[in-house]
N, C-alpha and C positions, 0 to 999 in steps of 0.2 A: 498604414491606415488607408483605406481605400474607397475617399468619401463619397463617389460616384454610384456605391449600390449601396443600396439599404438593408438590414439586416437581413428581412426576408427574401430579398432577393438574392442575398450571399449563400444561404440554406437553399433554396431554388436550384441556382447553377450550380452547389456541390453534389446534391441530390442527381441533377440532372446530368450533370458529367459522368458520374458513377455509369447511371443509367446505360448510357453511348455506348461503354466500355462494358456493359456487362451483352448487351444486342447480340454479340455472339454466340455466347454461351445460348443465350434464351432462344436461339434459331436453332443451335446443332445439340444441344446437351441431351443426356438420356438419365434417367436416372437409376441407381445402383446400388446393392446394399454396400455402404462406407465400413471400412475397418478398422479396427478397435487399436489402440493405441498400449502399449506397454502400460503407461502408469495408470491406464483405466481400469476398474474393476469391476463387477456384474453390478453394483451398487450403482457407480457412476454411469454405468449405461445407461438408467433407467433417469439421466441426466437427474438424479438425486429429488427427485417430485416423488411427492406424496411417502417420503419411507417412513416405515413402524419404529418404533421409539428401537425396538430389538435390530432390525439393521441398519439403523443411525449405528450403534455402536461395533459393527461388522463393516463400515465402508473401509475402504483404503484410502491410506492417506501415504502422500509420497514425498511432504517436504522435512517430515525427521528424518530420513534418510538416506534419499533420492531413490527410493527401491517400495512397492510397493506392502504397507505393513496394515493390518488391521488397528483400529481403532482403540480395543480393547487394549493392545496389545504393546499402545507406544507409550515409549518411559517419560511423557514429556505435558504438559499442560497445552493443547489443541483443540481449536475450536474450530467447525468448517460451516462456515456462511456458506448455505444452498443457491442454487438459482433460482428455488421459488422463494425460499429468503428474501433476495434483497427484489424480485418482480413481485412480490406483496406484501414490501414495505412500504412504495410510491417512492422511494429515491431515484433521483436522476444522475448522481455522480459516484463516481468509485468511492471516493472518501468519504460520503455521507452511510454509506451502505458498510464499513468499517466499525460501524455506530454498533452492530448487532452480535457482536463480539462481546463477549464479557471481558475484563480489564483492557480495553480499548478505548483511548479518550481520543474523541474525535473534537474539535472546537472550531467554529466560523470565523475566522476574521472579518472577510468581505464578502465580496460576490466572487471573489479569484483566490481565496487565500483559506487553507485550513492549515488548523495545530493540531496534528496526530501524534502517541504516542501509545505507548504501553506500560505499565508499569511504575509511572511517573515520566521526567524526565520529559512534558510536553514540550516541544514547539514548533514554531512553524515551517519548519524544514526537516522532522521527523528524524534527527539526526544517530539516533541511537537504535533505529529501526529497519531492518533491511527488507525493500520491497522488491519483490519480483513477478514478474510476467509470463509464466510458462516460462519458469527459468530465468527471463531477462534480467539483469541487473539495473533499474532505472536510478540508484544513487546518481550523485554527482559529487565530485569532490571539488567544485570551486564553493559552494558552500556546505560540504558536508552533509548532504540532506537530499530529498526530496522535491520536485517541484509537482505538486496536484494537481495543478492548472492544466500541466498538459498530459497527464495521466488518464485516455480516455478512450472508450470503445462501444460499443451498443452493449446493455445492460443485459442483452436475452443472449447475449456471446457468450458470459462467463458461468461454467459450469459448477464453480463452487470456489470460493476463498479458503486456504487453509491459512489458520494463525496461530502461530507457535506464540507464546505468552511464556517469556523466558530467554535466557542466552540461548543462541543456534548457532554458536562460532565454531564449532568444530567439522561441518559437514558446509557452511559457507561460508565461513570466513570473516572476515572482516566487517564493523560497524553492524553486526547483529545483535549487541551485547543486550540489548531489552526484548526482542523479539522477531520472528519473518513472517512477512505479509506476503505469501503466495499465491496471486490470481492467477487461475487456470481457467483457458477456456473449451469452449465443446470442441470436437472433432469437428472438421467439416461434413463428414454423413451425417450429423446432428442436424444441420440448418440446411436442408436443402429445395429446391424451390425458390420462388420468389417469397421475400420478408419487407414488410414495409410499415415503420410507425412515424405518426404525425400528431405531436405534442404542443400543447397551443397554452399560456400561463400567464399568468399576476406576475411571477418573479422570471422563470423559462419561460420566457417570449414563444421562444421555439425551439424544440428537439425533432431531428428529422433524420432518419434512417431508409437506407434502403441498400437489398442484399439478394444476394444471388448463390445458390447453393444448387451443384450436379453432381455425378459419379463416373465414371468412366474407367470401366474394370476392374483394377485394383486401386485406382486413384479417386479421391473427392478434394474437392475444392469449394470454396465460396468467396465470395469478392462483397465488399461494402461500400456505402460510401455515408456517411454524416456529418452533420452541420448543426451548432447550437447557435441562440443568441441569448445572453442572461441578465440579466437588466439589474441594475444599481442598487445597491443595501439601503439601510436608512442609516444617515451621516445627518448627527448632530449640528454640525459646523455647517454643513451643506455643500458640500463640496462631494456631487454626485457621479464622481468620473469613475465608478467600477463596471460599469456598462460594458459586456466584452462578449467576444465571439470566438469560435473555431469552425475549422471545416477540416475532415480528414476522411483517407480511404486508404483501403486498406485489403488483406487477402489472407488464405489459411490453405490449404494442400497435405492431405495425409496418405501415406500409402504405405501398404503391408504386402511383404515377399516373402512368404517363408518366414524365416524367425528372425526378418528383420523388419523392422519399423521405422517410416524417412518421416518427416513434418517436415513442414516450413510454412513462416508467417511473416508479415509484413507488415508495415504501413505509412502512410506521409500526411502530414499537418501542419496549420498554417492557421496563425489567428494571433488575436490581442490579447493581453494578458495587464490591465491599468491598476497601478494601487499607489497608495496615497503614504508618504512620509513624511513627517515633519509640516502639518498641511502642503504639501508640495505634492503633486499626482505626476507620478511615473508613467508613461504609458510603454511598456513591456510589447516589443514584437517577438510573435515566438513561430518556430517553424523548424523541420527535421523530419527525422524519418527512420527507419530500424528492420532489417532483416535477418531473421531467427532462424537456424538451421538444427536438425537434431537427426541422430541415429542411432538408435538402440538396436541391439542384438541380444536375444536370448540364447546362447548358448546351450543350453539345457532345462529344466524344468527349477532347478535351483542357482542358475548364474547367468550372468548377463553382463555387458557394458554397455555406458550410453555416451555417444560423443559427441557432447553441443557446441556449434558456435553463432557470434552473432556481431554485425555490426549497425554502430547507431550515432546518429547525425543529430545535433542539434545544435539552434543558432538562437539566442537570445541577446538584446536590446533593448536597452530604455537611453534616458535623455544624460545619465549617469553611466553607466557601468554595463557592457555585454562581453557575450561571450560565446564563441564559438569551437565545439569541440567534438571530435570524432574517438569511439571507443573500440576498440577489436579485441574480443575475447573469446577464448577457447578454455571450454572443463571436460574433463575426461574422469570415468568413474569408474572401476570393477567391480565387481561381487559375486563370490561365489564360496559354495561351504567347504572351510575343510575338514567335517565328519557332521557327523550326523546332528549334533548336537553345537557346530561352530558355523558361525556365517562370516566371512572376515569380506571386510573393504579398501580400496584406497584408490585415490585418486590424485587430480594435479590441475592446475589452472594458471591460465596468464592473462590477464588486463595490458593492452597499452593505450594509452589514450592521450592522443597528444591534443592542445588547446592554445587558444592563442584569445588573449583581453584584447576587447576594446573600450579605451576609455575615451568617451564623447568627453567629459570632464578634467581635466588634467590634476585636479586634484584628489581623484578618487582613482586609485591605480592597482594593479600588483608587479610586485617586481621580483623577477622579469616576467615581459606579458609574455612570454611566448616558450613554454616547452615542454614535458612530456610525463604524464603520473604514468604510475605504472606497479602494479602488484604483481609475482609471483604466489601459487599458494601448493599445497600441497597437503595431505591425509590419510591417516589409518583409523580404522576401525574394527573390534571387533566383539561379535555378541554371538553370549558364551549362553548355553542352557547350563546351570546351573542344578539346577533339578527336574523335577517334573512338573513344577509351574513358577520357578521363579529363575530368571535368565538377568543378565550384567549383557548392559553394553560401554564399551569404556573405548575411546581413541584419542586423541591430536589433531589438533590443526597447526601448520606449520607456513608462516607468512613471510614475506619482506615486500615491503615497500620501499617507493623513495622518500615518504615524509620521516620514518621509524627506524626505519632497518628491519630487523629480522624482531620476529615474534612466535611464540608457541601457545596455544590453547587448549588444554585437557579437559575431558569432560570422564563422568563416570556415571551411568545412570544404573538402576536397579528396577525391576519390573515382579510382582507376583501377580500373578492371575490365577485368585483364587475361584474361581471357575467361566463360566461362561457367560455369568452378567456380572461381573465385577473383579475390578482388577484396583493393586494397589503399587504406588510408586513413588520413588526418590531420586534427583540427582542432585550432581555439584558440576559446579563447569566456573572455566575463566574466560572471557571473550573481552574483546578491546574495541574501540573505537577509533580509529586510524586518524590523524591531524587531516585539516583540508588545506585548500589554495590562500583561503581566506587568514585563517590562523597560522600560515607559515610566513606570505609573501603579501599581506593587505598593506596600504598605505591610503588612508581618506588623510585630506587637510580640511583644515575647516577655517575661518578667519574671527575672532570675535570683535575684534579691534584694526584697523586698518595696519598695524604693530604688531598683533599678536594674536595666536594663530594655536588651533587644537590640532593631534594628531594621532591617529589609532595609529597600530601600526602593528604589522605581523610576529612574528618571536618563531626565528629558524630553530628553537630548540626547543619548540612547543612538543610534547610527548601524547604517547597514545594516552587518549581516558581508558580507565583500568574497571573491569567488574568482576566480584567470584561473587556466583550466586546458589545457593541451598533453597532446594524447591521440596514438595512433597505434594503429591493426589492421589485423589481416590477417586472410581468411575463406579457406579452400578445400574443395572434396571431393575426395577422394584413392579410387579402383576404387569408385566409391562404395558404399564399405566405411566410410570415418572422414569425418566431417565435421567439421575443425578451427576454432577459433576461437580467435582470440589479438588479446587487447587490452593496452595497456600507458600509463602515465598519469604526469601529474605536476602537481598541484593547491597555488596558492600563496595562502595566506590571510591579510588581515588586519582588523581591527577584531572580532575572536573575541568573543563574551561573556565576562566575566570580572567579578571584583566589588573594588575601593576598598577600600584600608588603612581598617579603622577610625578611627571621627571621634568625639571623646568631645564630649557638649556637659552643661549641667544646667540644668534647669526647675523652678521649685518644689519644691527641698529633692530631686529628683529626678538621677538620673545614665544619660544613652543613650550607647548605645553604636551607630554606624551604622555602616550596611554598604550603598554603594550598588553598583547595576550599572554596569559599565563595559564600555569595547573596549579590551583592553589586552592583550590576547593576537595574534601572528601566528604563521607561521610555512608550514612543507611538507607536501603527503602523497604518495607516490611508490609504484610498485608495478606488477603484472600480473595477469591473468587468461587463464588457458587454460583451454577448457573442450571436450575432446575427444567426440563422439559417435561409438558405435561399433556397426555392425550386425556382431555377433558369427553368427548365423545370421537364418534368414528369422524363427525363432521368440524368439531372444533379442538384446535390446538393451539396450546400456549409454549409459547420458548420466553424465557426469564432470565434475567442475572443480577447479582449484587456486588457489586467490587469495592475494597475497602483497602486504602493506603494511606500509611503513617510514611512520610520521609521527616529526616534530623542529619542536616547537612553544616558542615565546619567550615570556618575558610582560616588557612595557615597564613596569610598574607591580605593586603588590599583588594577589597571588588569593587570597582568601580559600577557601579549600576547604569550602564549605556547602550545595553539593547535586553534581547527577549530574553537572553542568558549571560550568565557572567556574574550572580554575585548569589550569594548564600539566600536571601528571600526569592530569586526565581528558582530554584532546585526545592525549595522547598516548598513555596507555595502558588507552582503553575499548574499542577495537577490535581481532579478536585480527591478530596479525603472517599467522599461515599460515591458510586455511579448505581443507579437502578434503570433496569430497561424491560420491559414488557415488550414481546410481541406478539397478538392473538390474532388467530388466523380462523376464520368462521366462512362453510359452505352454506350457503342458505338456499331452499327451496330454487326453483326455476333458473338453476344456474348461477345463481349470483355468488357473487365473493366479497363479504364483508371484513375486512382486516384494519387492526386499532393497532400504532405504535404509541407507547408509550415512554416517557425517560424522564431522568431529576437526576441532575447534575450538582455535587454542592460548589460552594465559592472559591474562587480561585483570587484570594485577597492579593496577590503579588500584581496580579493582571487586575484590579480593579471591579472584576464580573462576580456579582452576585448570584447568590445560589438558583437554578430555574428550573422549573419544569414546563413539559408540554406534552402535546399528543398528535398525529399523524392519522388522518384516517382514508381507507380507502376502499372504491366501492367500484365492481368490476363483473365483466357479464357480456358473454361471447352474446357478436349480432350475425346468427346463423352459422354455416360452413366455416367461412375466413377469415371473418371480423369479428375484433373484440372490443369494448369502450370502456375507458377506465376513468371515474372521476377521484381525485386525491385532492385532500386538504393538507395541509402543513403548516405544524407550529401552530396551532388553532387556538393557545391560550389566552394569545395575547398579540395587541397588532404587531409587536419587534420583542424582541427579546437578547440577550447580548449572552455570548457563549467562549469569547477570548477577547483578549490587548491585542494591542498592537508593540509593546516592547516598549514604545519611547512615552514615558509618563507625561508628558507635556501635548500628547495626540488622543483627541476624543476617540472614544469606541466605537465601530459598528454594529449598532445592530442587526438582525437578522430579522425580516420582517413576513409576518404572518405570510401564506401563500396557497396557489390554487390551479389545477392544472385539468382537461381535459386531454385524454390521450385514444385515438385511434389506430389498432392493430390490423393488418392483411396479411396472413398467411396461405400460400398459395404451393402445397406441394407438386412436386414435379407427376404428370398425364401417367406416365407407366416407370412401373417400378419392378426390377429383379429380384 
């Protein structure tokens, strides 16, 4: 913590450091047409603004199967959050802009904490959900999950979210077994120029961006730099410590030779990250950084390879429990057909990432603090034309870890595309969720008595969580007026986390009580998603969804009910039954842009949160050439409203409290352009 500047002045000098560092560029830079990337498509060129309901269902999408596939055309339940999507929602963070997904349960905890999920199985570490970043892998395996907090970028960066809504373990592996969360961002020729927005808010104190984007030949680049300050939820109890900051910068470089295609992107950040346990406030230092390398080769007009790799740093801290750990991985992919009618794939990957605990607490440990996960993967795939409009794609994925050992994951999809606005489809697939640090090697003590004493405690023969899941969809356009999408599922679980009837034992005049991790939970999760798109006029458009989950979960053994997960009522009832979302997007006269989010969430009785609803409104209107001004409301139903627990039933809720933001845009393209 760095009591000496004050928020705005933190946001100031990261803005302003940027600045320094980009003065060269803005002296010597020229500007250039930028080059198009492998997994881009003429759809994403047009950075996905303004498309017709008929090539929404013609974009490509490339995270079912690292290759680029039409829309139409993939066997799988995917939905792709636009850039104008989540820039006229008024969201300021990646995980709120998650929201716009059909079967996507996004939920608040704080001002620093959300519970995402898909398909059930919410919580606040996303643990059965795998996110990535133009590729990156940002899991973490000391808690199995996700961390939000420091999941961040300028919102006008990211070109489109793809979300597979389903198992994706055969083409990535590991802990994707509910779904993958794909954020891809623009090419560097996309942003180029000077970019500069300054967000001023009730709740965002302040959001502040600023970016720098040139060409030069066959090379574009852009450099960033930003800085947030988010100010405290509304806390019952009053214990107002969510108040927190980051500042990060960052960089992008694409360049095209021939039939090869190079990226590379980076970034580094540094901030707080405060939340509240047991009334006890944590305050979280967080800080790291990550650079992403890629190289694709088209071989020919029907084969390619692409070889990523990427390393990434991150250090986190609180008054309990940190952790600092470095990740190096390398995936390698081929594709190419062999005949006319066969596309076949396979690939191979290695994760090492070694880490090392720090326990400020001596009773809160893992043992041992210090050594190394690490995955092997590898895959086949291959998609068979079948007829003249119905094609099989069917492969494996092939695992070893150090928590599991070795594992195999088959999938089998089936695709018809019964013409050109409508396609119908099936699969089956098994995908797992790998153990973490937490559930192998945790050891917390606790004291309740000066005598005797609690104690979680890890279980080295914790197993993967297991899924096979039986999906079916259907896509069409209808006068292309409605673009319909309907998926429908049925996900069968077992070896769940859960935790071990207490075990009394005594030590020296001493009395424990333990609590280890187990898999002693199975059971169903069943349901649909519709999610209707509607071009109501040329100037007004509606995107819509409805998601509906039944889960009925068993437990074979004891669950101790001692955090967000672990016993038969959180699997069952952390995810709400019904989600509805509205998003209407209205051009009005003189430029303006009037856009209503809408949503209704129902109860999530295991967590305490009653059913809610609210609405998001936002109103927007270029000031001449460069500048744009945006006012957003948020959450306008009600002053707070509550959207998740906190796990420990003895800890008041946060609310999420009503909010209001003025935002100023400067675009400034580059003097001459090739």
């Amino acid at each position: 913590m760095r009591a000496h500047l004050g928020p705005r002045e933190r946001c100031f000098w990261s803005a302003t450091l940027a600045g320094l560092l980009l003065t060269p560029a803005l002296a010597g830079g020229q500007g250039g047409e930028g080059t198009r990337s492998m997994e881009s498509s003429t759809d994403t060129q047009k950075q996905l603004k303004s498309l017709s309901l008929e090539e929404l269902g013609n974009i490509e999408v490339t995270t079912f199967s690292k290759a680029p596939s039409e829309l139409w055309g993939t066997p799988t339940a995917v939905y792709i959050i636009t850039n104008d999507d989540i820039c006229r929602s008024g969201v300021t963070t990646i995980a709120d802009a998650l929201r716009l997904a059909p079967g996507v349960e996004v939920g608040r905890l704080s001002s620093t904490t959300w519970a995402v999920g898909i398909r059930g199985l919410q919580n606040n570490f996303s643990k059965s959900v795998l996110v990535l970043i133009d590729g990156r892998n940002v899991y973490t395996p000391l808690f199995a999950g996700v961390y939000w907090d420091v999941q961040d970028m300028p919102l006008e960066d990211i070109d489109r979210i793809e979300v597979i809504r389903g198992p994706g373990g055969t083409i990535w592996g590991p802990n994707a077994a509910n779904g993958v969360i794909n954020i891809i961002t623009k090419r560097a020729s996309d942003i180029q120029g000077v970019t500069a927005t300054a967000l001023a808010g009730t709740q965002d104190h302040t959001v502040d961006d600023l970016q720098y984007g040139s060409s030069s030949g066959k090379v574009s680049y852009r450099l960033f730099g930003r800085g947030f300050e988010r100010r405290h939820e509304y806390h019952t109890d009053g214990i107002d410590d969510d108040t927190w900051h980051q500042e990060r910068m960052g960089l992008r470089a694409d360049m095209t030779s021939g039939r090869d295609t190079y990226f590379m992107e980076g970034d580094i950040y540094q901030g707080d990250s405060p939340h509240i346990e047991a009334t006890k406030p944590y305050y979280d230092k967080t800080s790291g950084g990550d650079i992403n390398l890629r190289w694709q080769r088209a071989v020919s007009d029907s084969s390619g390879f692409t070889l990523q790799g990427y390393f990434d740093r991150t250090l986190r801290t609180n008054t309990a429990l940190g952790e600092t750990r470095d990740t190096f991985d390398i995936d390698f992919i081929h594709h190419f057909h062999i005949s006319t009618r066969q596309q076949f794939s396979y690939g191979a990957g290695l994760r090492w990432s070694p880490y090392y605990i720090i326990a400020q607490d001596p009773s809160s440990t893992l043992v041992p603090s210090e050594a190394v996960d690490h995955v092997h993967t590898g895959f086949l795939q291959d998609q068979i034309q079948l007829g003249g409009k119905v094609s099989l794609t069917a492969g494996a994925k092939l695992q070893h870890n150090n928590y599991s050992g070795f594992d195999i994951q088959p999938s089998a999809r089936l695709i018809w595309s019964i013409d050109r606005r409508q396609s119908l489809w099936l699969g089956f697939t098994r995908a797992v969720t790998t153990p973490s640090d937490i559930e192998e090697d945790f050891h917390l003590e606790g004291a309740v008595t000066p005598n005797e004493f609690i104690v979680v405690a890890g279980n080295p023969h914790f197993k993967s969580e297991d899924l096979i899941g039986y999906e079916i969809g259907y896509r069409r356009l209808i006068h292309n007026k409605l673009y319909l999408d309907l998926a429908s599922f049925w996900n069968q679980y077992s070896h769940l986390q859960s935790f071990s009837a207490p075990m009394i034992s005594s030590s020296g005049g001493n009395t424990y009580v333990t609590i280890e991790y187990e898999n002693q939970i199975s059971g169903s999760t069943s349901g649909f998603e519709i999610s209707p798109q509607l071009a109501v006029a040329p100037w007004w458009r509606l995107n819509s969804s409805y998601s509906f989950l039944s889960s009925d979960f068993q437990a074979s053994g004891a669950t101790s009910n001692i955090s967000a997960t672990g016993s038969v009522a959180t699997y069952d009832k952390s995810s709400p039954k019904h989600n509805v979302a509205v998003q209407s997007k209205i051009d009005l006269p003189m430029r303006f842009q009037f856009d209503q989010d809408y949503r209704y969430v129902s109860a999530l009785a295991a967590q305490k949160v009653k059913a809610y609803q609210t609405m998001d409104l936002r109103l927007g209107r270029p000031l001449g050439r460069n500048l744009s001004l945006e006012l957003v409301g948020q959450g306008l139903f009600q002053p707070e409203h509550y959207e998740w627990g906190t796990g420990d039933p003895t800890q008041h809720l946060v609310g999420i409290y009503r909010a209001a933001y003025v935002k100023l845009s400067f675009k400034a393209k580059p003097r001459r352009q090739k």
